[in-house]
C-alpha positions as CSV (number, residue, x, y, z in Angstrom):
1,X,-61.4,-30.2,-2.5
2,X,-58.1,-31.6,-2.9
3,X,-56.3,-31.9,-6.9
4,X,-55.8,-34.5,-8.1
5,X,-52.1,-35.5,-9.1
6,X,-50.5,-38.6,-10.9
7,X,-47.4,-38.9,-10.0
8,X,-46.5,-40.7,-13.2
9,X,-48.0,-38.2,-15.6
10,X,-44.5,-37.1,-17.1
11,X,-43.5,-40.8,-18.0
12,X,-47.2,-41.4,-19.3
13,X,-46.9,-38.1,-21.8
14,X,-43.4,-39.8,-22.7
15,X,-45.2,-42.7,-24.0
16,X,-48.1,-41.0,-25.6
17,X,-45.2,-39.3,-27.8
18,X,-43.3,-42.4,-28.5
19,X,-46.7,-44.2,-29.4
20,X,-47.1,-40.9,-32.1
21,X,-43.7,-41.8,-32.9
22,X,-44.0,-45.3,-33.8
23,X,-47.6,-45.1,-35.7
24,X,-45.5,-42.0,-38.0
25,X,-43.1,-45.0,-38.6
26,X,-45.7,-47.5,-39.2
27,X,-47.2,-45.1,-42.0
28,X,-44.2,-44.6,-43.6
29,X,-43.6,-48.5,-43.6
30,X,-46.5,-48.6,-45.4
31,X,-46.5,-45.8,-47.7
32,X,-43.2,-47.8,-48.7
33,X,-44.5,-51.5,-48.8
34,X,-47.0,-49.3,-51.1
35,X,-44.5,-47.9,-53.2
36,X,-42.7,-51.0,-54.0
37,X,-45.8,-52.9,-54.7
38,X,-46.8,-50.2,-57.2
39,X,-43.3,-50.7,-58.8
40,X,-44.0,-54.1,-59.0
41,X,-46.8,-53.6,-60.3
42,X,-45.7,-51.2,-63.1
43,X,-42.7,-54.3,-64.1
44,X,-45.4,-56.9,-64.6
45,X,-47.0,-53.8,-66.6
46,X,-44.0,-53.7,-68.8
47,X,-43.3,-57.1,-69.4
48,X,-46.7,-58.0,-70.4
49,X,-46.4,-55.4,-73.0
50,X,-42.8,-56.6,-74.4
51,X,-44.4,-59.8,-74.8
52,X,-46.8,-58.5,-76.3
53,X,-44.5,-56.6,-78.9
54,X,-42.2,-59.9,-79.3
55,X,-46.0,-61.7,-80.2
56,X,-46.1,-59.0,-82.7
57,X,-42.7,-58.8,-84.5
58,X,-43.1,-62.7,-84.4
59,X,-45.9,-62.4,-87.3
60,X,-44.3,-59.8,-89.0
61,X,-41.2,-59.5,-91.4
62,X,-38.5,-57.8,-88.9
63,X,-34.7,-58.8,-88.1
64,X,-33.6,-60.9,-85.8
65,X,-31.6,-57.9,-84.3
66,X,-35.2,-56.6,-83.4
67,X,-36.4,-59.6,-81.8
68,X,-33.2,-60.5,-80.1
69,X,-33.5,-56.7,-78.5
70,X,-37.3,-57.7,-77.2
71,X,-36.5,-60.9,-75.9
72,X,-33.5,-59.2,-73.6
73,X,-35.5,-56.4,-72.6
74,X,-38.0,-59.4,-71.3
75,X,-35.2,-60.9,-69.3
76,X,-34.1,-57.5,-67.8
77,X,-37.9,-56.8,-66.7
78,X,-37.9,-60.7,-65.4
79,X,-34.3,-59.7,-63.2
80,X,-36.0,-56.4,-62.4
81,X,-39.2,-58.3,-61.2
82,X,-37.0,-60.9,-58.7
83,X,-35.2,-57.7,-57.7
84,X,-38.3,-56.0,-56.9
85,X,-40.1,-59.3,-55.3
86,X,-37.3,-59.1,-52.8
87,X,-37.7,-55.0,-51.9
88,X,-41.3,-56.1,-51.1
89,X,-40.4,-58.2,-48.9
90,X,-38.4,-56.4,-47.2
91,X,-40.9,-53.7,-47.3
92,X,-42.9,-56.1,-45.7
93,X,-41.0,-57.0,-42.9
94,X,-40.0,-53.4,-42.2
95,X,-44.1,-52.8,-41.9
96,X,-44.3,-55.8,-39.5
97,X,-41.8,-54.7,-37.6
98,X,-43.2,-50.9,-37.3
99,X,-46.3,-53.0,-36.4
100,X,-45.0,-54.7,-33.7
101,X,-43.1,-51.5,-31.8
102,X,-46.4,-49.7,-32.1
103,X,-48.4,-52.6,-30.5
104,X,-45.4,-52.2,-27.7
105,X,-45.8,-48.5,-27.5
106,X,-49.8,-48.6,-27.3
107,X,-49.6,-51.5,-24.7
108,X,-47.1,-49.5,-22.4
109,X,-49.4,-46.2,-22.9
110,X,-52.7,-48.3,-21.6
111,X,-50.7,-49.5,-18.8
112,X,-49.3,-46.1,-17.7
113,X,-53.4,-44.7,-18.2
114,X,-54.7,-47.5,-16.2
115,X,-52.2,-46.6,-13.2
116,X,-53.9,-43.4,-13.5
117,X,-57.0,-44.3,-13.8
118,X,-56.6,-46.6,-10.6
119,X,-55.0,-43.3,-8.9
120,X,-57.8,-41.2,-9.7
121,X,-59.9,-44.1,-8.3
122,X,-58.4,-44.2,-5.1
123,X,-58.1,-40.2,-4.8
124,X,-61.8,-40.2,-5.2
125,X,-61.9,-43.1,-2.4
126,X,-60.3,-41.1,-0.3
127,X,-61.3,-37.9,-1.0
128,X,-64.7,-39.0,-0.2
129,X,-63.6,-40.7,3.2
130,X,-61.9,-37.5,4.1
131,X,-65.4,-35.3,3.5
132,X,-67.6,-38.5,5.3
133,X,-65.2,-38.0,8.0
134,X,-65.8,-34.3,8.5
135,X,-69.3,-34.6,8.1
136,X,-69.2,-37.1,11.3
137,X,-66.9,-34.6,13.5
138,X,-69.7,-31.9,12.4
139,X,-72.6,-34.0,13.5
140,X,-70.7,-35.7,16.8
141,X,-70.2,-31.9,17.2
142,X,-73.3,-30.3,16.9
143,X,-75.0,-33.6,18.9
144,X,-72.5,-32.8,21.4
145,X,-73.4,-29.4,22.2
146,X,-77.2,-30.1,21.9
147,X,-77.1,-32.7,24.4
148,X,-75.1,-29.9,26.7
C-alpha cells in the first residue's frame, strides 16, 4: 500500500509552532493584566487604610504636621491608583491583542489540518480505486483463462 504524504506538512508544523507561540504570549498577557490588577488591588488596600488612620488621628490630640502628612500620602495613593487604572488598561489591551493573534494562529492551523485531512481523504479514494481496479484485472484474468 502506498504512504501517505501531505505535501504541506512542513508549513502546517510552522503553524502549529507559531500557534504555541502566540498562546505563550497570551499567558504572559495575562499573568501581567494579573499582576497589575493585584497592584491595584494592593493601592485601594493602602488607601483604605490611610483613611482609616486620618479617621483616627482626627479623634485624637495630634499635630497638624501629622495629619497634613496622612492626607498627602492619601493623594499620592489616589495619583498612584489613576496611574495604575491606566497600566490595566493597557494590560488589557495587550491581552486582547495576544487574544486575537492566537485566534489567527489557531484558525490558520485548522485550515492547514483540514487540507490534510481532505488529502488523506482523497489518498484513501484513490488508494481504494487503485486496489478495486486490480482486483477487476485479476478477475477479467482468471475469467479469461477459464473461459479458454
Amino acid at each position: 500500500m502506498a504512504k501517505f504524504i501531505f505535501k504541506l506538512q512542513g508549513i502546517l508544523n510552522i503553524k502549529e509552532k507559531l500557534e504555541e507561540q502566540e498562546k505563550i504570549a497570551y499567558g504572559n498577557a495575562r499573568i501581567r493584566l494579573t499582576e497589575e490588577e493585584e497592584k491595584l488591588d494592593a493601592l485601594f488596600g493602602r488607601r483604605v487604610e490611610l483613611v482609616e488612620e486620618k479617621r483616627i488621628q482626627m479623634s485624637a490630640v495630634i499635630s497638624a504636621r501629622e495629619l497634613n502628612l496622612t492626607e498627602n500620602a492619601i493623594r499620592a495613593t489616589d495619583l498612584a491608583i489613576e496611574d495604575q487604572k491606566i497600566s490595566v488598561k493597557k494590560a488589557q489591551r495587550a491581552l486582547e491583542n495576544a487574544r486575537i493573534k492566537l485566534e489567527e494562529a489557531m484558525k490558520e492551523r485548522k485550515i492547514y489540518e483540514k487540507l490534510r485531512e481532505n488529502a488523506f481523504t482523497e489518498f484513501l479514494a484513490e488508494t481504494e480505486h487503485a486496489e478495486q481496479m486490480e482486483i477487476n484485472e485479476l478477475v477479467s484474468y482468471r475469467h479469461g483463462r477459464a473461459n479458454a
